[in-house]
Residue frames as qw, qx, qy, qz and C-alpha x, y, z in Angstrom:
[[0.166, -0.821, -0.457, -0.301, 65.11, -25.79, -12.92],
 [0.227, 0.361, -0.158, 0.890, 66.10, -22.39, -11.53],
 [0.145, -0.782, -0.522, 0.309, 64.56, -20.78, -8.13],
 [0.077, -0.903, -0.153, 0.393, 66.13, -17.74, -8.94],
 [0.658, 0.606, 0.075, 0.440, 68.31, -15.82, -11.10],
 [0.472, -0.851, -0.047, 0.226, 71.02, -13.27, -10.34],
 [0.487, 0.789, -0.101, 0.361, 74.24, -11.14, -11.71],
 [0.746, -0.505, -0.124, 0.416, 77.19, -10.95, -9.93],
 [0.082, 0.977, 0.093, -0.174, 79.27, -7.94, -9.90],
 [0.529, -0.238, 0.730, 0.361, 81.51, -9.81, -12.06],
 [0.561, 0.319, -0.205, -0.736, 78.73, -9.64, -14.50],
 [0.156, -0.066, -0.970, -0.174, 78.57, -13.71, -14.66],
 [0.690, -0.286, -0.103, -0.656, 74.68, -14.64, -14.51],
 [0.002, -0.227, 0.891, -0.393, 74.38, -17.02, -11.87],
 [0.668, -0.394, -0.450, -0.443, 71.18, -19.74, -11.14],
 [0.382, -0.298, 0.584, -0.651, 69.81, -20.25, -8.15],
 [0.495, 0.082, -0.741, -0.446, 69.41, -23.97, -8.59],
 [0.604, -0.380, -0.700, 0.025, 68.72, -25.16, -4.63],
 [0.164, 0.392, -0.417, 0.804, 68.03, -23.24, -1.11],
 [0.513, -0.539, -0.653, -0.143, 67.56, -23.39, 2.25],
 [0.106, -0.515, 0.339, -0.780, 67.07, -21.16, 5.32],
 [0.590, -0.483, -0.646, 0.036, 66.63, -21.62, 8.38],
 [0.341, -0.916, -0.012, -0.211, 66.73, -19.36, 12.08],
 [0.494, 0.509, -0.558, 0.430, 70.00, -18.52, 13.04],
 [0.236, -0.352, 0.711, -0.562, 69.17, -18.55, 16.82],
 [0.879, -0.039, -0.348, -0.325, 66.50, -21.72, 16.34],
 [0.823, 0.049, -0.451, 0.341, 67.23, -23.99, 18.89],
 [0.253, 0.384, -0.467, 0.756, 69.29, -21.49, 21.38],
 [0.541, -0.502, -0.672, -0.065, 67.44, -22.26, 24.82],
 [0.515, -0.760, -0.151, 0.366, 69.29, -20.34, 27.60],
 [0.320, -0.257, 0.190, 0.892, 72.29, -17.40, 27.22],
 [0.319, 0.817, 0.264, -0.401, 72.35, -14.98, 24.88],
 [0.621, 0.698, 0.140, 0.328, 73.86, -13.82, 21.72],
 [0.023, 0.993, -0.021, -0.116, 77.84, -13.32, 21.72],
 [0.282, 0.665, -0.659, -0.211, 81.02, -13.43, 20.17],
 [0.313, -0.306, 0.863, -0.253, 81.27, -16.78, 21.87],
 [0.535, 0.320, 0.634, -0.457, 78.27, -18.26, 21.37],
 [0.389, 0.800, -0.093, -0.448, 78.39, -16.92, 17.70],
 [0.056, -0.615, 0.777, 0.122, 81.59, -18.35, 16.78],
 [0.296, -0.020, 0.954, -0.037, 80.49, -21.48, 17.63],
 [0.668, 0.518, 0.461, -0.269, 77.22, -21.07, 15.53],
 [0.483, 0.738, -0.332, -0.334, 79.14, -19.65, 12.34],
 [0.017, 0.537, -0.835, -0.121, 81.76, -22.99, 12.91],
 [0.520, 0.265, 0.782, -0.219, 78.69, -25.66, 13.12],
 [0.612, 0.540, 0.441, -0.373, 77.35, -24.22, 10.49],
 [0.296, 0.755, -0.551, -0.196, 79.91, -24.06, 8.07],
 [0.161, -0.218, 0.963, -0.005, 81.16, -27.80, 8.88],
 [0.566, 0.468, 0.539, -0.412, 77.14, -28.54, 8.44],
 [0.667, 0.586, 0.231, -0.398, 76.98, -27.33, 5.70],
 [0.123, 0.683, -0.688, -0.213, 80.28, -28.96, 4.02],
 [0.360, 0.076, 0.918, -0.151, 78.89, -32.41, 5.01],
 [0.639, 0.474, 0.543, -0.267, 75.75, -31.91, 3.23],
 [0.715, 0.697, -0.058, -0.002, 77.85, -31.27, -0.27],
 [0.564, -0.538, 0.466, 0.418, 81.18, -32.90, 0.16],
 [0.527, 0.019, 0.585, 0.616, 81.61, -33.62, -3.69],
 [0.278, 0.836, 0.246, 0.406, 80.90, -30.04, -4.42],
 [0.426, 0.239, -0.238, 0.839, 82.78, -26.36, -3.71],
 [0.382, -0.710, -0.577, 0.132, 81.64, -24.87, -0.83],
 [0.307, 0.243, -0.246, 0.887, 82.36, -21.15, 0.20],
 [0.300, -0.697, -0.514, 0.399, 80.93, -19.32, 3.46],
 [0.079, 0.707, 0.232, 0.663, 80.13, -16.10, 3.57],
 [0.372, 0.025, -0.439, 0.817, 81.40, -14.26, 6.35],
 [0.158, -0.795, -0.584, 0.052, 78.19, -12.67, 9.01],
 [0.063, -0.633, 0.174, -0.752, 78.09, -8.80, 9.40],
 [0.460, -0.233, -0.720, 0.464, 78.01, -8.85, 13.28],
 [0.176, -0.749, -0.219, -0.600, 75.71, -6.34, 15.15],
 [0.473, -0.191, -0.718, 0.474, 75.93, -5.01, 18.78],
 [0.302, -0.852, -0.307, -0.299, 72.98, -3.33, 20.28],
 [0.328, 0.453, -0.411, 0.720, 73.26, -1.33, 22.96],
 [0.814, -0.433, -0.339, -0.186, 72.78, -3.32, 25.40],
 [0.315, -0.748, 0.560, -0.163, 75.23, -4.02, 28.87],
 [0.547, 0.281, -0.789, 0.023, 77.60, -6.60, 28.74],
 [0.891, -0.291, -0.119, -0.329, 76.69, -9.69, 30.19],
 [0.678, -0.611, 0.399, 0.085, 78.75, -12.53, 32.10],
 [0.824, 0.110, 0.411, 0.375, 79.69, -13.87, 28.54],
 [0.243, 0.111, 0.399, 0.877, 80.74, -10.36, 26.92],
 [0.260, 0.386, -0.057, -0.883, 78.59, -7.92, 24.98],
 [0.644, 0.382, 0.611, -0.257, 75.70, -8.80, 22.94],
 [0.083, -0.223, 0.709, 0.664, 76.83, -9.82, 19.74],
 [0.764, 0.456, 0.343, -0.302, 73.53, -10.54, 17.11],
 [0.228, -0.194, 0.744, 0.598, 74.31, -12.19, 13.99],
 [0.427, 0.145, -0.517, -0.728, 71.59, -11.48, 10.79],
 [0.585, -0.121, 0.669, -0.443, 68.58, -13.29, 12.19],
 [0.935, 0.031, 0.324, -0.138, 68.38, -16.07, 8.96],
 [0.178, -0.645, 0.668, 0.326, 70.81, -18.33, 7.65],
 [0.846, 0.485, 0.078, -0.208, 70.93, -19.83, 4.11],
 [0.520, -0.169, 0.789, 0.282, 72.41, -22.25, 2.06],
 [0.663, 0.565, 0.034, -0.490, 72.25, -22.31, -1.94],
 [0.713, 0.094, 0.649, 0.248, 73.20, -24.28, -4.88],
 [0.318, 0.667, -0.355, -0.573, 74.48, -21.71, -7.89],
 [0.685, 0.214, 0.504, 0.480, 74.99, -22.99, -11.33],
 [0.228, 0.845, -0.001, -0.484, 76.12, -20.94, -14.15],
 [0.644, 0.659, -0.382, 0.075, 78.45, -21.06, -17.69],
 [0.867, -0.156, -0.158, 0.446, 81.65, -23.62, -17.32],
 [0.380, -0.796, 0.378, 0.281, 84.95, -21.87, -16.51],
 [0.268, -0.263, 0.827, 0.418, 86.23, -24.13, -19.19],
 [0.509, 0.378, -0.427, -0.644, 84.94, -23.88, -22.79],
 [0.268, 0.097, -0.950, -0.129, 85.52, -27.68, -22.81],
 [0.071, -0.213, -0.939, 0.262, 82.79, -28.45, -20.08],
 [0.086, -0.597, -0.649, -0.464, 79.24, -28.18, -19.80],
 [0.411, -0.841, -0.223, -0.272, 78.95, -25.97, -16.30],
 [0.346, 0.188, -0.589, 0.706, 80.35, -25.00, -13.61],
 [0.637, -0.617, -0.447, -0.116, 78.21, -25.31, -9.69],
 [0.294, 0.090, -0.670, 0.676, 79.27, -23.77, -5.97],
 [0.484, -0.630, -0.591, 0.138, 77.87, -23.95, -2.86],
 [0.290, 0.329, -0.309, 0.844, 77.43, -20.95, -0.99],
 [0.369, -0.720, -0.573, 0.133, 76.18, -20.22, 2.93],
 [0.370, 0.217, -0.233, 0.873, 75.07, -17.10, 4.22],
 [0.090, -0.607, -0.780, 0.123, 73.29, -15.25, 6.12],
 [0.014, -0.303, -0.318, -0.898, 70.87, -12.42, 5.75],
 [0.158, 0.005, 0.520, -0.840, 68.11, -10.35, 7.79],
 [0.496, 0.017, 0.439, -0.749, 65.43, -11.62, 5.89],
 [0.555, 0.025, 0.832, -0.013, 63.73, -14.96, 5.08],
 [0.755, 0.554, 0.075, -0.343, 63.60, -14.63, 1.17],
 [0.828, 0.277, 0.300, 0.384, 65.01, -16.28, -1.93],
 [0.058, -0.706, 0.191, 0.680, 67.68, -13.94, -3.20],
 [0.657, 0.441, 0.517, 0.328, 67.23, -12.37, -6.61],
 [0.330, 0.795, 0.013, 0.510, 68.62, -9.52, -8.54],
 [0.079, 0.635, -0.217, 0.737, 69.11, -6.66, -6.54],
 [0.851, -0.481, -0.072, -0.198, 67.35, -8.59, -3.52],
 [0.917, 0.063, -0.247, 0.307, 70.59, -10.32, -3.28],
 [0.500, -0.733, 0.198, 0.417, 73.39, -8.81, -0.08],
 [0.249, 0.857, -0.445, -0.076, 76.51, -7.25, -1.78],
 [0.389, -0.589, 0.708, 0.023, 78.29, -10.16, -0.04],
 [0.730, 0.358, 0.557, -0.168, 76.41, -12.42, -2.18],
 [0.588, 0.798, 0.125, -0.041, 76.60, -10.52, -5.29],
 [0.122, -0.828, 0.547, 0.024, 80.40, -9.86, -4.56],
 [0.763, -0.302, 0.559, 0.120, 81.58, -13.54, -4.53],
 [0.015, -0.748, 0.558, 0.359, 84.48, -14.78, -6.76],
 [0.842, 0.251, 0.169, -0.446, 82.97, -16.93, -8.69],
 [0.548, 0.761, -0.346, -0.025, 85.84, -17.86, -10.80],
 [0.132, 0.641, -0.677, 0.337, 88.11, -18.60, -8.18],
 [0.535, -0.201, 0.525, -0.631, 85.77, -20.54, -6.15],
 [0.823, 0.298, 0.207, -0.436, 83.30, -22.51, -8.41],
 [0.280, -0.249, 0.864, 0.337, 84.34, -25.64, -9.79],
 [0.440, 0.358, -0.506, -0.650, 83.14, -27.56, -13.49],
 [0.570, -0.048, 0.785, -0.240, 81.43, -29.80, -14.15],
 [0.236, 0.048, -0.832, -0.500, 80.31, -32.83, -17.25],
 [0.719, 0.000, 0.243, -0.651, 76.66, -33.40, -17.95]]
């Protein structure tokens, strides 16, 4: 069962077969958003989310990175990273004629809490190398 549907600018049709989001600063108690602080959220979550699908291909999506204009603080300048971060489960045609699919993980993150579809979907999203990335699989 499909949550969503989508076209990469490859032109492969891609399902949206699982996803989850959640608040990228959720959880952040004291400081503030920056490079620092950031880092470490984009490297937790990326290892996070490699644990929860080790016997599948995983690819991150680099965050666009924002900086208000704001004064720098004692840790730097206020960095903001895209205020949710998601996790899906693509399926789509094999890569190989011989098999029955082909599946990758991909996390990213994005400014607002929906399901991406069509055109809904970031460029970075719609941009990924599906081919190179996404691995086959035997039903």
């Amino acid at each position: 069962m499909s949550v969503s549907h989508m076209v990469l600018s490859s032109g492969r049709r891609i399902r949206l077969t699982e996803f989850r989001m959640s608040s990228t600063y959720e959880g952040m108690l004291e400081g503030y958003p920056c490079k620092r602080v950031n880092d470490r959220k984009v490297d937790w979550l990326q290892r996070l989310t490699e644990r929860a699908f080790p016997s599948l291909p995983v690819h991150f999506v680099p965050p666009s990175r924002e900086y208000p204009d704001e004064p720098a603080r004692a840790f730097g300048p206020v960095e903001v990273l895209p205020s949710v971060f998601c996790v899906g489960v693509f399926d789509s045609s094999a890569l190989d004629p011989a098999m029955d699919g082909s599946t990758l993980v991909v996390a990213w993150f994005q400014a607002l809490p929906e399901i991406p579809a069509g055109e809904k979907a970031t460029l970075a999203l719609r941009g990924i190398r599906w081919e190179e990335l996404a691995q086959d699989y035997e039903l």
